[in-house]
N, C-alpha and C positions, 0 to 999 in steps of 0.2 A: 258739412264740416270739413275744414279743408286737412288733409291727409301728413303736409307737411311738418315738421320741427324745425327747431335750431339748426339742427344738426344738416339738416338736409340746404341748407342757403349760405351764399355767400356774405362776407358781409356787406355787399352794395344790395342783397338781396334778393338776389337772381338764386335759382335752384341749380344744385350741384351737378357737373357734369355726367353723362350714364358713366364713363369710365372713372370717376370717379367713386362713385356707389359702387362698383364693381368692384373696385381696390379696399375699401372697405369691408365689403363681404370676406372676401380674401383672408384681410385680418382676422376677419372675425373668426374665421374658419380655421385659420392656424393657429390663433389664441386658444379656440374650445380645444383641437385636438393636442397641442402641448400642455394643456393642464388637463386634459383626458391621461396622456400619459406619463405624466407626472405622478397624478393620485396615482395611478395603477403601478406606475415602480414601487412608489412608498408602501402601498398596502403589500405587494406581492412579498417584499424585502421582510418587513416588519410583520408582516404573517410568518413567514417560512422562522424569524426570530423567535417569536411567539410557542409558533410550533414546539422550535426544539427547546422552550425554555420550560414549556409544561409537561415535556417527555424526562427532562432533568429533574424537574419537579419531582415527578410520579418514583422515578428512579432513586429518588432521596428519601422518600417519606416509604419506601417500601424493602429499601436495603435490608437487613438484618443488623445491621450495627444497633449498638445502644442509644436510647434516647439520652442525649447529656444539651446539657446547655449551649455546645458550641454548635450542634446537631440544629437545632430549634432556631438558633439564628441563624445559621445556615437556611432554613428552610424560608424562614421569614426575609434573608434577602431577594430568594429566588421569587418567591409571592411577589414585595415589594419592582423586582426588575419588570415581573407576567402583569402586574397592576398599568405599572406606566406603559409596557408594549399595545395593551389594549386599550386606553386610551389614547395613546399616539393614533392608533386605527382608525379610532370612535372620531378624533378633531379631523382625521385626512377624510371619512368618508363626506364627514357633512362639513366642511370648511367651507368659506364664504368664494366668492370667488376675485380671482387676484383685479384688482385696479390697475397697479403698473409692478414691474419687475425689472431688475436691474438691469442692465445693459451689457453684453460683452460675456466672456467666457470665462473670466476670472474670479467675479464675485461665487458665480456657479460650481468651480473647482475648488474655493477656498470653502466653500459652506460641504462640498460631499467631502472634503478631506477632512473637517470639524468634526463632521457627524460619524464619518465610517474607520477615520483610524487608528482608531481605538482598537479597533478589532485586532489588530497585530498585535496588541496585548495577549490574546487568548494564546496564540501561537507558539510564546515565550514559553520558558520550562518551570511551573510553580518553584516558588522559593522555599528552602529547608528551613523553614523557624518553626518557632516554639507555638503551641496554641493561641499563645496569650495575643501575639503576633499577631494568626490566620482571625482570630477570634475580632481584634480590633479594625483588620480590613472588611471583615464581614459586615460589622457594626456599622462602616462608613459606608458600606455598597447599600446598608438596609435605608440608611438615613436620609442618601442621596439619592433614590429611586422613590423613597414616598413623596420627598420635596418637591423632588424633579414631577411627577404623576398631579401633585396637588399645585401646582403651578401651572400645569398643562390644563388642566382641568378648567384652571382663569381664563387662561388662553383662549380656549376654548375654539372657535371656529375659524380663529384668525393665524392658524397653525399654520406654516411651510416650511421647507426644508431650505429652500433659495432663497434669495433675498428676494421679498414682493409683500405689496399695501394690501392690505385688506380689509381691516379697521382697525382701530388705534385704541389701546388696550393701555390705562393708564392709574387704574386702582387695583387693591389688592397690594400681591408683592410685585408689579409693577409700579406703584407709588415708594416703594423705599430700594429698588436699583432697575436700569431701565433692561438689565437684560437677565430675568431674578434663572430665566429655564436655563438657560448656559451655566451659569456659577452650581446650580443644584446638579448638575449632570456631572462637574465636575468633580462634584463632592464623589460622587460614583467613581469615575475615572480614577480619581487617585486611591478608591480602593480597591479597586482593581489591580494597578500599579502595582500597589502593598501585596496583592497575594502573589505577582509575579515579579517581585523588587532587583532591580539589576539595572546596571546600566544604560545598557538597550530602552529598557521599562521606561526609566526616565526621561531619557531623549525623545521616544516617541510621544509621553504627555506633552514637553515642552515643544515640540512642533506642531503638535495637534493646539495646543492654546495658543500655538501663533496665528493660526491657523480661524483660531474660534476669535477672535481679536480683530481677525482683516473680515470674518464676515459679519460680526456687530458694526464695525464701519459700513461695508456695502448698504447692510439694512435702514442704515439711520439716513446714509445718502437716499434711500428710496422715500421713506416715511417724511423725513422734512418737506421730498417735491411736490409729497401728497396731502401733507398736511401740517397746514402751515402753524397750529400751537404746537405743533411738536418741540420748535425751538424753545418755547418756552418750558416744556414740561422737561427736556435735557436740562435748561439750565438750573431746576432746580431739584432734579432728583440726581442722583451718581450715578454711574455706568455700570457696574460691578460690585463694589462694595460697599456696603451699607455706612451712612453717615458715623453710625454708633461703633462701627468695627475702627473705620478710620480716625475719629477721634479716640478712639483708646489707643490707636498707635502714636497719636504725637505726643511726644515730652511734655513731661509737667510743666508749668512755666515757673520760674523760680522767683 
């Protein structure tokens, strides 16, 4: 049985050069070790999060303060944040591996500045409001951390941080917006914002969702090269907002 593939012939049919197979190995070998250490950033980053988010945890439900309501949601954000950190884990250990990945150094810096800067929110100085306030940003950080975990969850193996194919993920709350884990993250983001509300706070979210905006670009330029109903499945699902949200925003017709 003869040894060959496709892969290995020209198309007149002749077997590929040895330096040729040698250039491919190469590939191959740079491919495995940069998603070698790709996964291993992501897990190390999102462990060491994880870490400190179940040390807050422990540090919340053990304080002396009174059990009250704002207490409980409080706790149930922090759970809700430690749910989706561990599943983030769980898709990077066993994720598929990448088909193709976008090109150039830009897609790559708009996706880690989507994803990481946020964190200069923490840095900010909490805002002086009233309960009702801290209580309503809690509520949005609880809502968008289970979305966001129950989304991911869809995802499932096809999770990255950079733009790259890996299989094409199109039911669920990918059937009603094509990018459902970014909008639920954001749900987060802005309440985060809300418990650090200031100027700065705001600026940072709206450069971060320009931010989150240029890397659902990059990604869909990957996903169309890869696959080609993709175009079709864009053109009839939305990007971002859900059909039902956007027809409530248009005007009644008179």
């Amino acid at each position: 049985m003869s040894t060959l593939n496709r892969a290995d012939l020209h198309p007149d049919g002749s077997t590929l050069a040895p330096h040729a197979e040698s250039h491919s190995r190469r590939d191959d070998i740079r491919s495995a070790i940069s998603e070698l250490c790709g996964r291993g950033a992501i897990l190390a980053f999102f462990a060491f999060v994880a870490q400190s988010k179940m040390l807050e945890l422990w540090l919340l439900i053990t304080s002396s303060d009174q059990l009250d309501t704002a207490k409980y949601v409080d706790v149930g954000a922090n759970l809700a944040s430690l749910a989706f950190l561990i599943v983030v884990l769980g898709a990077t250990i066993f994720r598929l591996k990448s088909t193709q990945s976008a090109d150039g150094w830009e897609p790559r810096y708009s996706a880690f500045m989507g994803t990481f800067l946020t964190l200069a929110l923490v840095a900010l100085s909490p805002v002086e409001a009233g309960p009702a306030w801290r209580l309503t940003a809690i509520i949005i950080i609880t809502v968008g951390g289970l979305l966001s975990a129950l989304v991911l969850i869809w995802l499932g193996r096809s999770f990255s941080i950079t733009p790259q194919a890996r299989a094409l993920v199109t039911r669920g709350p990918y059937a009603v917006v094509r990018h459902p884990l970014y909008l639920c993250e954001e749900i987060t983001v802005i309440g985060v914002m809300l418990l650090h509300f200031s100027l700065a706070a705001v600026l940072i979210v709206v450069v971060q969702w320009i931010f989150q905006l240029r890397r659902m670009s990059n990604e869909e330029r990957v996903l169309r090269s890869v696959f080609p109903e993709y175009a079709g499945y864009a053109a009839r699902t939305p990007k971002v907002i859900p059909n039902i949200l956007f027809a409530a925003a248009q005007p009644a017709p008179e």
